[in-house]
ZADO-239998 format. One line per 4 residues: their letters; for each residue z, y, x of C-alpha. Coordinates in Angstrom, 1 decimal. Layout:
<atoms>
a) Z/Y/X | ...
</atoms>
This chain:
<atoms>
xxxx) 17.4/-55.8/85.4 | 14.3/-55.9/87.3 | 11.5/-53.3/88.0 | 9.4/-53.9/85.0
xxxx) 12.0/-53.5/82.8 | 13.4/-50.5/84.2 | 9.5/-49.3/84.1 | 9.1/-49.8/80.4
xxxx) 12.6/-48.3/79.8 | 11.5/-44.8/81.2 | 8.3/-45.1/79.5 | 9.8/-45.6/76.2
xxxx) 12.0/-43.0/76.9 | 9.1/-40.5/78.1 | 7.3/-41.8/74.6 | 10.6/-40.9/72.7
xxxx) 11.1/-37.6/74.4 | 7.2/-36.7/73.3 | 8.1/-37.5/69.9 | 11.0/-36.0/69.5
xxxx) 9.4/-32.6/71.2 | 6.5/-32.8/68.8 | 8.7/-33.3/65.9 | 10.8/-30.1/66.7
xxxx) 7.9/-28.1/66.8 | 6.1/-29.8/63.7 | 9.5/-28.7/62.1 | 9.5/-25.6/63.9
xxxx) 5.9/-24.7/62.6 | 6.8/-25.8/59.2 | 10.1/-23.8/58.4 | 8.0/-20.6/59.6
xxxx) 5.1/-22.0/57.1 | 7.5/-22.5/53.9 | 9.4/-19.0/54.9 | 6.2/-17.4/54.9
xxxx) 5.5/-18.9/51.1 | 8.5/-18.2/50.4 | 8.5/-15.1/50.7 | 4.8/-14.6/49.6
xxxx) 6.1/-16.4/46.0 | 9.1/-13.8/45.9 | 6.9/-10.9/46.4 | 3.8/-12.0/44.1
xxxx) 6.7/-13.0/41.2 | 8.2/-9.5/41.8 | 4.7/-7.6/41.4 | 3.7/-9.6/39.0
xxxx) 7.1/-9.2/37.0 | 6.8/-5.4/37.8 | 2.8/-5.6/36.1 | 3.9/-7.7/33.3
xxxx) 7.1/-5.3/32.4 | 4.3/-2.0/33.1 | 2.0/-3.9/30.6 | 5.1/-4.4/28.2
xxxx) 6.2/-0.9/28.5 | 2.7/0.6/28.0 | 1.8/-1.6/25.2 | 5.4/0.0/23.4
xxxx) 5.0/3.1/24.2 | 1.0/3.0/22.7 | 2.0/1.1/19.8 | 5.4/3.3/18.7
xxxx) 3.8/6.2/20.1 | 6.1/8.5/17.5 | 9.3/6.9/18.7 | 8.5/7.1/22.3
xxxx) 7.6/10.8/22.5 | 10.8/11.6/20.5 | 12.8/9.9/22.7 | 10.8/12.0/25.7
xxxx) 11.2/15.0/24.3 | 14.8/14.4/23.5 | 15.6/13.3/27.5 | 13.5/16.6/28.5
xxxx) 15.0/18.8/25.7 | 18.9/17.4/27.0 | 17.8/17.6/31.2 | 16.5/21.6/30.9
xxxx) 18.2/23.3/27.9 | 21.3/21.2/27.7 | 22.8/19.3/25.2 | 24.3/22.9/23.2
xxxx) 21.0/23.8/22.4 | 19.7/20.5/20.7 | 22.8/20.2/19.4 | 22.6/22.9/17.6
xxxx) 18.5/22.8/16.8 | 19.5/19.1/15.4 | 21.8/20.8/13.2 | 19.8/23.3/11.8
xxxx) 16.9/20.8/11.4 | 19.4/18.7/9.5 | 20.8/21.6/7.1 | 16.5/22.5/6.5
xxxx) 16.0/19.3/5.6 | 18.8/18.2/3.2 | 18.2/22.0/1.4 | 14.1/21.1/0.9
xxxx) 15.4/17.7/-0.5 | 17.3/19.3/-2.8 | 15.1/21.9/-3.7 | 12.2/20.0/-4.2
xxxx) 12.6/16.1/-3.8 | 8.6/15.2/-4.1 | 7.5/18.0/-1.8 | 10.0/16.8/1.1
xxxx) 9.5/12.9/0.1 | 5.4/13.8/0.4 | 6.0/15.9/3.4 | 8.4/14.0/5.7
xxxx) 11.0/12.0/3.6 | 8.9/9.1/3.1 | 8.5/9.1/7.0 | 12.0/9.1/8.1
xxxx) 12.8/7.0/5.3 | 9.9/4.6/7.1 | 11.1/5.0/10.5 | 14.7/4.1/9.6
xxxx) 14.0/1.1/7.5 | 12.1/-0.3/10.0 | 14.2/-0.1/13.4 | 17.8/-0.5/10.9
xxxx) 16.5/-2.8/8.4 | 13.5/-4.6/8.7 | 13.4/-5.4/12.5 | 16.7/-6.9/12.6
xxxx) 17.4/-8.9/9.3 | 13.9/-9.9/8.2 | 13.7/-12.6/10.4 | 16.5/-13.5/9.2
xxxx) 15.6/-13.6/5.4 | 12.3/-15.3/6.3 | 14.2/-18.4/8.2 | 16.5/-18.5/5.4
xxxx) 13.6/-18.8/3.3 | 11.9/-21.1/5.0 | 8.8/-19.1/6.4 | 9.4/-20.3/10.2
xxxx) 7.8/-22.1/12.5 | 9.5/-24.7/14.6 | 8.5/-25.8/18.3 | 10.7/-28.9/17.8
xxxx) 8.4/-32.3/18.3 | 8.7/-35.0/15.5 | 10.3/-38.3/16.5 | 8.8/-41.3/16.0
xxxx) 11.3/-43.9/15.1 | 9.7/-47.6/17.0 | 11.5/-50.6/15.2 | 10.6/-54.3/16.2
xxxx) 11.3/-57.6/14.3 | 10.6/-61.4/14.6 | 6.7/-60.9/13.0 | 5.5/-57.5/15.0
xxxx) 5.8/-53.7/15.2 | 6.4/-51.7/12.5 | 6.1/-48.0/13.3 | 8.2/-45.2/11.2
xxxx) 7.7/-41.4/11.5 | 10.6/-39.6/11.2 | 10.9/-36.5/9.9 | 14.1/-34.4/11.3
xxxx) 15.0/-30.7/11.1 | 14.6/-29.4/14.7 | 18.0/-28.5/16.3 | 19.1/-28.9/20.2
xxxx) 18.1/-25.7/21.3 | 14.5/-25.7/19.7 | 12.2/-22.5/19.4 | 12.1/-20.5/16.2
xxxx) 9.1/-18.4/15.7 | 9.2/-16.0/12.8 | 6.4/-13.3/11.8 | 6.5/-10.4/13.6
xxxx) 7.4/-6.7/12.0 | 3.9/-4.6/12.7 | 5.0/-1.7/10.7 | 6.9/-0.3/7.6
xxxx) 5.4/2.3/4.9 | 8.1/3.2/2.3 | 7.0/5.0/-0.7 | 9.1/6.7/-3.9
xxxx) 9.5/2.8/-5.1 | 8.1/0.0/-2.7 | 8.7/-0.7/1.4 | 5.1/-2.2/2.6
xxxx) 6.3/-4.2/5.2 | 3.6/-5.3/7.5 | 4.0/-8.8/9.0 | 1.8/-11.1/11.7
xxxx) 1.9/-14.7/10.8 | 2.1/-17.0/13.5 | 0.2/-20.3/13.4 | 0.5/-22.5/10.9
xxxx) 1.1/-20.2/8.5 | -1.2/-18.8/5.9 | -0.3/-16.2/2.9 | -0.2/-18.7/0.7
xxxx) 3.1/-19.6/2.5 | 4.5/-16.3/1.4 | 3.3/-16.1/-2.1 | 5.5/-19.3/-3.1
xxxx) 8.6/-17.6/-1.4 | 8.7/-14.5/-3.0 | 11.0/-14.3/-5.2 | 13.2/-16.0/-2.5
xxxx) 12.6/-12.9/-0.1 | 13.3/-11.1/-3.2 | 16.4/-12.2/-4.0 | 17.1/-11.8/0.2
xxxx) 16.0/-8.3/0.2 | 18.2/-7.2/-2.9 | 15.2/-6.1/-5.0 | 14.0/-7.3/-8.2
xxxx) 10.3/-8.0/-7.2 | 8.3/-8.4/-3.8 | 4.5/-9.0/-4.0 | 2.8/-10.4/-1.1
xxxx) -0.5/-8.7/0.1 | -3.2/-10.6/2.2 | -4.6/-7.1/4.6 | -6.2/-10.0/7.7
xxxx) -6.4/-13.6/8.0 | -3.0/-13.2/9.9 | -1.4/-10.1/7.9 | 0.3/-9.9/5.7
xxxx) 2.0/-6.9/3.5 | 5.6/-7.5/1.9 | 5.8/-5.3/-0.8 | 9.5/-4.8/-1.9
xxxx) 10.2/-2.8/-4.8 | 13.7/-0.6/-4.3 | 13.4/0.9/-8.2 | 11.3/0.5/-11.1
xxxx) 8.8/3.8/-11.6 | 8.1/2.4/-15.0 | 11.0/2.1/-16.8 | 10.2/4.8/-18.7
xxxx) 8.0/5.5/-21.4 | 4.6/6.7/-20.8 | 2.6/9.7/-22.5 | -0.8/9.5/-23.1
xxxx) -3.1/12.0/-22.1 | -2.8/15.4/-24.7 | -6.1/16.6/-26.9 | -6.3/19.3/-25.8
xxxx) -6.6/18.6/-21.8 | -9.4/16.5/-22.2 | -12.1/18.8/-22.2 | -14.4/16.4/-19.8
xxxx) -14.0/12.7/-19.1 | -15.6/10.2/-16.5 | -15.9/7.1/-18.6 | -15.7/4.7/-15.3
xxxx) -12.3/6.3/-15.1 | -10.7/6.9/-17.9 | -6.6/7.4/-18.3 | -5.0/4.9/-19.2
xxxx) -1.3/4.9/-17.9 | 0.5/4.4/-14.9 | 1.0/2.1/-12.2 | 4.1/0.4/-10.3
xxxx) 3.1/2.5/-7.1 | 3.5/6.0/-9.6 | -0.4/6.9/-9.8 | -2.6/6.9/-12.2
xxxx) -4.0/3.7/-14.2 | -7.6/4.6/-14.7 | -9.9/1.9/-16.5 | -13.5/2.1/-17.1
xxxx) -15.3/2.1/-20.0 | -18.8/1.9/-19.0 | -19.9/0.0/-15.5 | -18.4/-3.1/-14.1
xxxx) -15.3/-4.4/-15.1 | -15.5/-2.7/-18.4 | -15.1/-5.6/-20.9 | -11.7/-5.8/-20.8
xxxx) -9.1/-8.9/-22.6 | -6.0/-8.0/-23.3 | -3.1/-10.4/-24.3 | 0.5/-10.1/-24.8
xxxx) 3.1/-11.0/-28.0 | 3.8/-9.2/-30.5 | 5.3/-6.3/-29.7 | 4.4/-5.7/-26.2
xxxx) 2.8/-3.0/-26.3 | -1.9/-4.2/-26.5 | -1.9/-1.4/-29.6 | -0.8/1.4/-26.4
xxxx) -3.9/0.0/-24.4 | -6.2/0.1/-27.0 | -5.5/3.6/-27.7 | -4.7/5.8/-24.8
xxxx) -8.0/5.3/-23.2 | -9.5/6.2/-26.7 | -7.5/9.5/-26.5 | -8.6/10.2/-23.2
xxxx) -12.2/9.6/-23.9 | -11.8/11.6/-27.2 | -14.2/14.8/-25.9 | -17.1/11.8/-25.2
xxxx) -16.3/10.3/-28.7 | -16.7/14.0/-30.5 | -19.6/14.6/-28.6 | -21.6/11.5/-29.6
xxxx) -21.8/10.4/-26.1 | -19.2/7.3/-26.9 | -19.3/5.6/-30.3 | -16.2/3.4/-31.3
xxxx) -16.9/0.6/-33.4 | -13.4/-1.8/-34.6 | -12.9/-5.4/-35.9 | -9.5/-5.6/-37.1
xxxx) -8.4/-8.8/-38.6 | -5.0/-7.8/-39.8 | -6.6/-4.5/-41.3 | -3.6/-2.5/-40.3
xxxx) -3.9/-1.3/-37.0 | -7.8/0.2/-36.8 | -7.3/1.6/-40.4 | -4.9/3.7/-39.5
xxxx) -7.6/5.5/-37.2 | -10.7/4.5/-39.7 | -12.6/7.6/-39.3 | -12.7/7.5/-35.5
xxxx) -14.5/4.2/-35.6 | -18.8/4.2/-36.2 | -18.2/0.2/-37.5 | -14.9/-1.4/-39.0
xxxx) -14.9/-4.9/-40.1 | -11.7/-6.6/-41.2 | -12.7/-10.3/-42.6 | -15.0/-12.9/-40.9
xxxx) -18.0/-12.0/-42.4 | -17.6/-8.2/-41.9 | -16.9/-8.8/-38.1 | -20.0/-10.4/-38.3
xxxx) -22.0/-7.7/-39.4 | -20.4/-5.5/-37.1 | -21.9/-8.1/-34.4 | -25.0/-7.9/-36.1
xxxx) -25.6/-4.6/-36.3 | -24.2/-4.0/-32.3 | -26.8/-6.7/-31.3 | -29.7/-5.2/-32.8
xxxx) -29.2/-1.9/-31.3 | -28.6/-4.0/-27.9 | -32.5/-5.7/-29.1 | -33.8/-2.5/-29.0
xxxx) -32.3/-1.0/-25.9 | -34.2/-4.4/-24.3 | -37.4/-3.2/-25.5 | -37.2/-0.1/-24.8
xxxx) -36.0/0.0/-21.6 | -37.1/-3.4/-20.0 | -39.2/-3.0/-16.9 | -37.7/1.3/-16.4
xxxx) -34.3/1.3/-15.3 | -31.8/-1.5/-14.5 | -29.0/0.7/-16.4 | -29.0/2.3/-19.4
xxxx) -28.5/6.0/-18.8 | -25.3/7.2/-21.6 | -26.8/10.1/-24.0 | -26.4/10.8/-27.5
xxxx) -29.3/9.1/-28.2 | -28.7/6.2/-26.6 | -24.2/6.1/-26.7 | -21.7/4.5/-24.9
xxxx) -21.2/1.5/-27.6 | -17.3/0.3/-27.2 | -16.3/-2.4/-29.8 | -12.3/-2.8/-30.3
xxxx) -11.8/-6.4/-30.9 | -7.8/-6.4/-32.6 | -6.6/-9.8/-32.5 | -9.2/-11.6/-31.4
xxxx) -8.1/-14.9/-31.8 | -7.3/-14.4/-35.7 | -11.1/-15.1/-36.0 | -12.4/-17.2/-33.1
xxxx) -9.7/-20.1/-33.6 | -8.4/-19.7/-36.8 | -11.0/-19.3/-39.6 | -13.8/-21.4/-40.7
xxxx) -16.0/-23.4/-38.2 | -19.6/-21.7/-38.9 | -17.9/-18.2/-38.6 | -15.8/-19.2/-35.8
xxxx) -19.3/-20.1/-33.9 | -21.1/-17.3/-35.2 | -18.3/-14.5/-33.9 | -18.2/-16.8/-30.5
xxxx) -21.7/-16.7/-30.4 | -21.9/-12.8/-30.2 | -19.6/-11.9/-28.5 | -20.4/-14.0/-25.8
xxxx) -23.8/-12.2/-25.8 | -22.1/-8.8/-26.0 | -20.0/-9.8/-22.8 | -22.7/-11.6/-20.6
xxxx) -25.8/-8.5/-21.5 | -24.0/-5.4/-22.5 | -23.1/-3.9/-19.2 | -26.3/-2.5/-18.4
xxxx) -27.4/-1.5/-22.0 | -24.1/0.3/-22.6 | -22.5/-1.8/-24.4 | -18.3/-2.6/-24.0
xxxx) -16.0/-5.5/-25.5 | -12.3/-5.0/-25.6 | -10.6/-7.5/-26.6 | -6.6/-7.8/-27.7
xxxx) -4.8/-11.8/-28.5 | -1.2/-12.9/-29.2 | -2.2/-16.8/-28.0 | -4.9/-16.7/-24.4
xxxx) -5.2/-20.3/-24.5 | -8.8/-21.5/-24.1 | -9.2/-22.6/-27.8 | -8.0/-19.8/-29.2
xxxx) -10.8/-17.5/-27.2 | -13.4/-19.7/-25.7 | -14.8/-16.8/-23.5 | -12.5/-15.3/-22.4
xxxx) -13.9/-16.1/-19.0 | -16.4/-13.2/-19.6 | -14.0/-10.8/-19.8 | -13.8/-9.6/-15.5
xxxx) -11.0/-7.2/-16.1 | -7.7/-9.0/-17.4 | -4.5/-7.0/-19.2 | -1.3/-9.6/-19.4
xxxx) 2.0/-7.9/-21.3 | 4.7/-9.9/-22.0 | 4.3/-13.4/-23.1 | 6.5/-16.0/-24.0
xxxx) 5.1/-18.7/-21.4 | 5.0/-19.0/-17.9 | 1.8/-20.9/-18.7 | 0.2/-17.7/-20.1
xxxx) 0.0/-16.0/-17.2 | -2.6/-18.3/-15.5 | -4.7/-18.7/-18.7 | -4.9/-14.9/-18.6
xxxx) -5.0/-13.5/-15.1 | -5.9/-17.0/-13.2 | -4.3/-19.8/-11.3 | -1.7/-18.5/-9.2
xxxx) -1.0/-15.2/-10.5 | 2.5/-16.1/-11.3 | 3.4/-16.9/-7.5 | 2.1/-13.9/-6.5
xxxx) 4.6/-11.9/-8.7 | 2.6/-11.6/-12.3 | 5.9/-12.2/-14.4 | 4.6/-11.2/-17.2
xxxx) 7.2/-13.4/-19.2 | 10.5/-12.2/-17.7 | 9.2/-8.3/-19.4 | 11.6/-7.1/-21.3
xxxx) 11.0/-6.5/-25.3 | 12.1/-3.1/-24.9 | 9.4/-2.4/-22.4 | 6.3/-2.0/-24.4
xxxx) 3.4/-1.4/-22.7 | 4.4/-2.4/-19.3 | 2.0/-5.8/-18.0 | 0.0/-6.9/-15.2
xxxx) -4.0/-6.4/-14.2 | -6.3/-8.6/-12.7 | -9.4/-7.2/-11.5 | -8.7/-4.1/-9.6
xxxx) -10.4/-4.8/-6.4 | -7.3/-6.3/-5.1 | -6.0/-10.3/-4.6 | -2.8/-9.3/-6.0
xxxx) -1.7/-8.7/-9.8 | -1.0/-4.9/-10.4 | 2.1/-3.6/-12.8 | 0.9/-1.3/-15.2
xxxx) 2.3/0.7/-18.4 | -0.3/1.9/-20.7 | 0.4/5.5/-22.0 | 2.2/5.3/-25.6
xxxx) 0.0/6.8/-28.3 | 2.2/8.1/-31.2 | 1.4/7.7/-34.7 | 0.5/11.5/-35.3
xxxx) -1.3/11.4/-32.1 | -3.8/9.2/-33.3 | -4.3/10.8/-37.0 | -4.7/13.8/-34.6
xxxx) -7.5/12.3/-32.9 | -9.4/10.9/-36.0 | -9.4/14.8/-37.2 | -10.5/15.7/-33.3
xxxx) -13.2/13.2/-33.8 | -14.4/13.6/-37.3 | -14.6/17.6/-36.9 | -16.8/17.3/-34.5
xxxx) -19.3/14.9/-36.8 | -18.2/11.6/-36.2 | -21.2/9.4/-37.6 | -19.7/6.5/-39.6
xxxx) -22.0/3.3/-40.3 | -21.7/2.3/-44.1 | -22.5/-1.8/-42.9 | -22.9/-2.6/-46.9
xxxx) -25.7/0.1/-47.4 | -27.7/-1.1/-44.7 | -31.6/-1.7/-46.4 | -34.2/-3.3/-44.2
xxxx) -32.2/-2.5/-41.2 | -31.6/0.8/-41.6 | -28.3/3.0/-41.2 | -27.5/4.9/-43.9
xx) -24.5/7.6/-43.2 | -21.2/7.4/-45.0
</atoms>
């Protein structure tokens, strides 16, 4: 090997040496740089697990406030008087409580039972099998992707979606449990929807969750855009009979409130007489129970109707119902030309209200000079559908103007039919507050108390014939139907209340003995 050889052989091996040397520290420099962000990443993960599981801990203890100070006060209670001492205090707490029950069950229930009921239905109940019922029900959300299915031929591309049930492992997001108020016959279950759900979701599946809860109804309640209330009823409050209100306790009435019956939650139905929402339709078969509802309020109003303040005026087609009562109504019509002039004469004392009040006040103030006028339409649909065309217009007619400029003069329409279809009472859209009893169709339900009502647990045709009285309300404020049971009104109650009214001078309108327009008493 000669010299330059040898030269470039040490010189590549200097080059090589350098290389090498710079490579170990590169490597050197590098393995210090990734340790360093090593542990920089386990640190920030730690303290930022740490925040996260702080932020978790604080957001439970500030939402089940209750639970976490009992469990505080437990830990302190067992760490400095020991566990004899609770022991005991449980135990006595215990032996308190189950003597107050039995003492008095709607004091404790008022008091505290409805609250420990609440607490244990939703940690023992709720939170661990309503997810359950609501997947079983379909009310999840899957985070599965959808397929799509690619399938090529001699002439082209055809492209196929694919729709599969998501399995593999997939995400399940169910609503989440906010909170749980349990009463002395419902659970209100508070739920979050997750997106791509809205309560519309809910209403369909009802009866499904339902049937998953063990209970024979659950009405869904729309509180946010996102919340939702399931309302799950553990025992019926109005299986039994309802009395109406007694004579002799109805010194003073508010007529926007008047008693009525009772209510699936166990309070009072009020309806008013006067004010929005007054003119009132009420439809159910026969038997179910409109005669209750067209009395009981009259009962409870009975100290307004003495006093002048309220004057009853009837149409009753069937000439059964109303006679009975005869001298607690001002007007009584039973034909198609008598309802007529029952209209008549109501629209010419609204005429004069318009003339005399026009341009003075937007409401007619209720006096005894100017009463509350209430007309009790029985069977309306005896006259509007199924009697001769000029009177069927001419009773459609007025009415219609009773309903649409009566509010504000004092003037009410209550209305009662076997058959709600449209024919049989062409306005029955006027009518904002909405009575369905039992009925014999599905369909009815919607005709009375508007599309959906049905989903949203109106069942109005699954009542049963021995529960007379007992419907659903539209019109209360609310988006959801209401269960109601209208106070039962004897037969001796209401010849009881024709001799409350007519003692105290009931004025009675001889219609046939009108001259010139004038009223000539009975």
């Amino acid at each position: 090997m000669n010299a330059n050889g040898i030269g470039l052989l040490l010189v590549g091996g200097g080059v090589l040496g350098v290389v090498v040397w710079l490579l170990h520290k590169l490597g050197r420099a590098l393995a210090t740089i990734a340790e360093v962000l090593a542990a920089t990443a386990v640190v920030f993960i730690a303290l930022w697990s740490a925040v996260k599981m702080l932020v978790w801990l604080g957001k439970q203890i500030f939402t089940h406030w209750r639970t976490s100070l009992g469990v505080l006060a437990v830990m302190a209670w067992w760490q400095w008087l020991g566990w004899p001492s609770f022991a005991i205090t449980t135990g006595s707490v215990a032996v308190v409580l189950m003597v107050w029950r039995l003492l008095d069950l709607v004091s404790f229930d008022r008091c505290c039972g409805r609250f420990l009921r609440a607490w244990w239905l939703r940690w023992f109940t709720y939170a661990r099998k309503l997810p359950g019922w609501l997947h079983a029900c379909g009310l999840s959300i899957s985070d599965g992707t959808m397929p799509v299915e690619v399938t090529v031929n001699l002439v082209g591309r055809r492209r196929k979606a694919v729709s599969r049930t998501a399995g593999g492992g997939a995400a399940v997001q169910v609503s989440k449990v906010l909170g749980v108020r349990s009463g002395p016959s419902w659970d209100e279950v508070r739920v979050r929807l997750v997106p791509g759900q809205k309560p519309e979701d809910f209403d369909d599946a009802a009866r499904a969750l339902a049937v998953a809860r063990k209970v024979t109804r659950c009405q869904v309640r729309e509180l946010e855009p996102d919340v939702v209330s399931l309302d799950f009823q553990r025992r019926d409050l109005l299986k039994a009979p309802v009395d109406c209100a007694e004579l002799a306790a109805v010194d003073g009435v508010d007529l926007r409130r008047v008693f009525a019956g009772r209510t699936e939650y166990g309070k009072d139905w009020r309806l008013p007489l006067t004010g929005p929402g007054a003119h009132m339709l009420v439809a159910g078969a026969t038997g179910a129970g409109k005669n209750s509802v067209m009395w009981c309020p009259l009962v409870s109003a009975a100290s307004a109707i003495r006093a002048g303040t309220v004057r009853v005026s009837g149409i009753d087609p069937k000439g059964m119902e109303l006679a009975y009562g005869r001298g607690i109504f001002a007007r009584y019509g039973v034909a198609g030309k008598e309802a007529i002039e029952v209209l008549d004469d109501l629209l010419d004392g609204l005429e004069s209200r318009k003339r005399e009040f026009a341009g003075r006040t937007r409401n007619v103030p209720i006096s005894t000079d100017y009463p509350l006028e209430v007309l009790e339409f029985d069977e309306i649909g005896a006259l509007t559908k199924y009697n001769d065309r000029k009177t069927r217009e001419a009773i459609v007619e007025r009415v219609a103007i009773l309903t649409t400029q009566g509010r504000a003069l004092g003037y009410t329409v209550r209305g009662y039919v076997q058959e709600p279809t449209k024919d049989t009472v062409p306005v029955r859209e006027l009518f904002p507050r909405r009575v369905c009893l039992r009925v014999t169709s599905k369909t009815h339900v919607g005709m009375v108390l508007g599309d959906g009502a049905y989903e949203r647990g109106a069942w109005a045709n699954r009542i049963e014939e021995s529960a007379a009285g007992v419907g659903y309300i539209w019109g209360e404020g609310i988006r959801e139907p209401l269960r109601v049971r209208a106070g039962w009104v004897p037969d001796e109650t209401v010849k009881a209340l024709e001799n409350y009214v007519t003692n105290g001078g009931a004025h009675v309108i001889d219609l046939p003995a009108r001259r010139g327009g004038e009223e000539v008493a009975a």
